[in-house]
N, C-alpha and C positions, 0 to 999 in steps of 0.2 A: 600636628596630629589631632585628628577629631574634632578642628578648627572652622569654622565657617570664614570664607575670604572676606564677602562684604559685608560682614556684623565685626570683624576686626575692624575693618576702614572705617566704618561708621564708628565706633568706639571713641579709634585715636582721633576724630572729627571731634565728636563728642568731647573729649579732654580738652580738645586745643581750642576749642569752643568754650567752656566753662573755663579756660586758665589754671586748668589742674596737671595740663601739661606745658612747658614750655620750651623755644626752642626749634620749632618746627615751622617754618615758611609755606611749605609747599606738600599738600601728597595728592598721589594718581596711581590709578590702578594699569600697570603696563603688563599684567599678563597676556600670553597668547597663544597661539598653538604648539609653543615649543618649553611651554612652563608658565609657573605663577609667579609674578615679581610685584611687588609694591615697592614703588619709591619714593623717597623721606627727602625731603632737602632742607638742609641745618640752617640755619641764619648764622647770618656772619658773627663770628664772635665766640659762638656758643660750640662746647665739646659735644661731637656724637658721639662719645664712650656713654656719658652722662643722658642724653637721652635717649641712648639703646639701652640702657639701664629701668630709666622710668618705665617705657613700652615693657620691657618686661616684667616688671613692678605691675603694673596696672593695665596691662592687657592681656588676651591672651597668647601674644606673642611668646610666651613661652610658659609655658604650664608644669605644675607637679603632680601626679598622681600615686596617692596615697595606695600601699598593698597589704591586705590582710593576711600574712602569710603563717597559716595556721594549717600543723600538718602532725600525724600518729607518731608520737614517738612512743616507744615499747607499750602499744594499744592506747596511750591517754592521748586527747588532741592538746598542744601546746602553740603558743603564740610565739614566731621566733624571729630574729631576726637574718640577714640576708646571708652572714657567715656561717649561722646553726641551719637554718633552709636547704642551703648548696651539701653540708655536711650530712643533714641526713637523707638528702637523696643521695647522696653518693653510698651513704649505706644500703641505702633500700637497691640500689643497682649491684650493689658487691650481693646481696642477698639473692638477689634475683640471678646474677648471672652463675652463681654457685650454684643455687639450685636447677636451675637448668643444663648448667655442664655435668651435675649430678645424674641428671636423665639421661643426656645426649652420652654418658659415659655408657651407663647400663644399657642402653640400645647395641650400642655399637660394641660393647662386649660379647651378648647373645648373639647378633648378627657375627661375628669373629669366630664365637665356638663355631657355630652348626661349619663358617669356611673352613676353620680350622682341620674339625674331621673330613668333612668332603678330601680336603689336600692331602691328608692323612691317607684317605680309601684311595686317589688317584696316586700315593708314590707306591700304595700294595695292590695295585691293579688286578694285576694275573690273579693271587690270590684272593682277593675279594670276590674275582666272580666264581671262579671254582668253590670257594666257602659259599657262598647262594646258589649257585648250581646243586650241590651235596644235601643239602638243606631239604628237608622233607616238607616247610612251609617258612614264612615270615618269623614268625616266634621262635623257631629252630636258629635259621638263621642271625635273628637280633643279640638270642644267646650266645651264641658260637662265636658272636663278633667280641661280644665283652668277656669272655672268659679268658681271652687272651690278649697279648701288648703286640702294636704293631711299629715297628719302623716308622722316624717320625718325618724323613725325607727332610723338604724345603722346612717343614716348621720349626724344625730342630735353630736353623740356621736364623732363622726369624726371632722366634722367641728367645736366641741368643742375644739377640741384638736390640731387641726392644724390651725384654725383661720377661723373666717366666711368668709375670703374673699380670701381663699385659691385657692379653684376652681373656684372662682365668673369670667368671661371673662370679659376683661374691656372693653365692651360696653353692657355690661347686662343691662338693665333698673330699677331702683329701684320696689320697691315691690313685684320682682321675688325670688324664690329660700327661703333660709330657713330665715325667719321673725316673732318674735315672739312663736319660737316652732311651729310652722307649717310651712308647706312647698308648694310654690305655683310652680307649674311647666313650662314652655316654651314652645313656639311651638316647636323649634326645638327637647326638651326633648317628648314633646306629639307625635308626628312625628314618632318618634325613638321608644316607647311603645307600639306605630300602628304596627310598621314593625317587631314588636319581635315576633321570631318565637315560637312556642309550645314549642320547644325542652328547649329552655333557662327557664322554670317555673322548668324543677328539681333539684333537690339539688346540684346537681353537680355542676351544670351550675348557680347555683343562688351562692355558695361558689368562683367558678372564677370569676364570676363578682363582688363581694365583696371583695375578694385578688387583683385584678386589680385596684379598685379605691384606696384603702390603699397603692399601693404602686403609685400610681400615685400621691399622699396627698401627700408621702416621696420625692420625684422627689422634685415637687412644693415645698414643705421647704426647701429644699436643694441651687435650683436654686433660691430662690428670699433671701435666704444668702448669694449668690453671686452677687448679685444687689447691695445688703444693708451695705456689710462687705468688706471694701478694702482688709484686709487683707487676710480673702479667696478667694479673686477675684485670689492676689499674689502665695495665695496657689496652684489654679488651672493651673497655667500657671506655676507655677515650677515644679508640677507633668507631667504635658501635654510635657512640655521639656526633663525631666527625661523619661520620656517610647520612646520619640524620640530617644533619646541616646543610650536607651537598644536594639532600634530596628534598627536603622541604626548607631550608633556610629561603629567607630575602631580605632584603635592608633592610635597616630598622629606620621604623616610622620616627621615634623619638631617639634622644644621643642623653648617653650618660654620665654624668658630671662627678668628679674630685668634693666633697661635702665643703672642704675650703672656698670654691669658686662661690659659696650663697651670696646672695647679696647684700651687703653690708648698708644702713642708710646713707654714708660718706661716700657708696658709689651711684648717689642720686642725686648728689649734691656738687655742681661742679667746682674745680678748685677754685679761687679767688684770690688778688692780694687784696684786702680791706686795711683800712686803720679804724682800730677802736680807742674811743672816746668813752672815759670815767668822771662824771661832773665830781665837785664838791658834795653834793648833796646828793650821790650815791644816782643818777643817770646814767643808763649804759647802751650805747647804739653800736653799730658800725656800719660804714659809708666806703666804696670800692676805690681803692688807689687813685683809678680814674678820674674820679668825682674832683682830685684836686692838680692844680697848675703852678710852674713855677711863673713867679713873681718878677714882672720887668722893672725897670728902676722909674723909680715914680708912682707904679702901680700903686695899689690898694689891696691888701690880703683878702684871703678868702678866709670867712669865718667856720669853723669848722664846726659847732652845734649853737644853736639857740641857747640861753639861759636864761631864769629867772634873775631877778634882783640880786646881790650879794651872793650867786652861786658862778660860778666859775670851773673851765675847763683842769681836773687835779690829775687826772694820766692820761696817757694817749698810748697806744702801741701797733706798729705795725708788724702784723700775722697773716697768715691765710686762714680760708673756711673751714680747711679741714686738718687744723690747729684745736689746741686744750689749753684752756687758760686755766690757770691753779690760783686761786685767792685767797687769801688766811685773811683771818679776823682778827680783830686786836685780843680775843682770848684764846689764840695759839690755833685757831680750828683751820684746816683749809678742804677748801670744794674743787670740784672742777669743773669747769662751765666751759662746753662747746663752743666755738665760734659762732659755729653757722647757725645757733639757736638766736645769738644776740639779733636785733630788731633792725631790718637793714633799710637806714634811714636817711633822709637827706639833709643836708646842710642846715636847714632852718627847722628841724623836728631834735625835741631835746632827749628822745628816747623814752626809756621804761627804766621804772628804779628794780636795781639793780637785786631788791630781793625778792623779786619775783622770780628769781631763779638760786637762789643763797638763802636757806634759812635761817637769817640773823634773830639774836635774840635781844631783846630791851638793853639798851645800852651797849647792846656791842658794838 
């Protein structure tokens, strides 16, 4: 991601060039019209674990990029990490989607009264138009409609079923709307009865406006389950995420890693068996298994370090590289020294004195 192909190539040239990489024979660039490939060929011997290790180490073969994630929590901005991140957007989505189902509730309640009384004036048909016929104008009529309760037909049945106070607006005034099995109407529903046109008295029209409040009834339960129920609140926002995804999601450019998989320096370092060597006089090497043969009869041994005058081979041990050597001093103290730090030397090199990695003190 964000990679250039050949300032990569050139790079791992660059390493295997200066000897800061090792391990690698061969590279070429075999991309082509059906993708990008680079190919590594390991030298005999050597783990590709360990130099797909290095390349990541020291190329950009794989990158981290660092996030500032700094976001309002209750108005202050805070610096957080990726558990507190995810947690407060999930608040800020619960916030949002509440207050939105808040609107979408009150819409869809007004829009329910004004159906409400409409269905109301369509089950008192006959009478509603003779009450506006009798009517000396609009304001006669609007009266005469509220002075009295009407038959509440289909709504009675409805607002049985979805709760009396489904469609009720929460600033409606007591003694309106369906009370007692009767139904008293609103200005604004009388209003709205005024202005119905002819066409809406036939069946058709009286069928879609009865399909319209029913499903307006289903809206309104739905959304004031998402008021009342956290866990559908959770529901709506994982679904609302999910279509997000279907609709602008693509594969991700970069893959995200377990904090465990980082890379440790012992997976840069391939494993080895070595034997280490401790002179008398405190020299410490070590030389690969390899390095030594057995012995045919007659032969002549293989010396296994160099020494000064009166200094002499005092341990030996054979380990691998990505082994811990523990060493106590003669005043009770112990260290512990890596393997693969010691100095890896050949046969005829007496090493490095041994406190160059051990702070011995005078006399110990």
């Amino acid at each position: 991601y964000q990679v250039n192909k050949a300032r990569l190539i050139e790079k791992i040239a660059e390493l295997v060039k200066e000897k800061k990489l090792e391990g690698i024979s061969e590279l070429r660039d075999e991309s082509d019209k059906d993708g990008m490939r680079i190919f590594i060929e390991i030298k005999r011997g050597e783990s590709a674990e360990v130099v797909l290790n290095n390349l990541y180490s020291q190329t950009q073969m794989e990158s981290v990029f660092g996030i500032n994630m700094v976001a309002l929590v209750d108005g202050r901005p805070q610096l957080l990490n990726l558990k507190q991140i995810l947690q407060a957007f999930v608040r800020h989505r619960r916030e949002v989607v509440t207050r939105r189902t808040i609107f979408e509730l009150r819409k869809a309640r007004a829009r329910a009264h004004i159906l409400e009384g409409l269905t109301v004036a369509l089950a008192n048909i006959d009478e509603m138009i003779e009450l506006i016929k009798t009517s000396a104008n609009p304001n006669e009529a609007r009266e005469r409609m509220l002075a009295r309760t009407w038959q509440p037909g289909l709504v009675g049945a409805l607002l049985a079923a979805a709760g009396s106070d489904a469609s009720r607006p929460e600033d409606l005034p007591l003694g309106v709307g369906l009370v007692d099995g009767a139904y008293q109407l609103t200005e604004i529903q009388a209003q709205q009865i005024l202005e119905m046109r002819l066409h809406r008295l036939t069946g058709l029209e009286q069928e879609k406006l009865t399909e319209e409040y029913k499903l307006l009834l289903e809206t309104i339960r739905g959304l004031i389950e998402i008021l009342e129920n956290p866990d559908v609140l959770l529901q709506v926002i994982r679904t609302e995420l999910e279509n997000v995804k279907e609709e602008f999601g693509d594969a991700r450019r970069s893959e995200i890693r377990a904090s465990e998989e980082d890379l440790d320096i012992l997976d840069l370092i391939a494993p080895e068996d070595v034997v280490v060597t401790l002179s008398h006089s405190g020299y410490a090497k070590r030389q690969p298994v390899s390095a030594y043969r057995a012995q045919r009869r007659g032969g002549r041994g293989r010396s296994a370090a160099a020494t000064k005058d009166e200094d002499f081979i005092d341990q030996l041990w054979l380990v691998n590289t990505h082994d811990t050597l523990l060493t106590f001093t003669s005043s009770g103290k112990v260290f512990w020294l890596p393997v693969h730090q010691l100095p890896d030397a050949g046969p005829n090199a007496r090493g490095r004195p041994i406190i160059n990695w051990i702070p011995l003190e005078a006399g110990e």
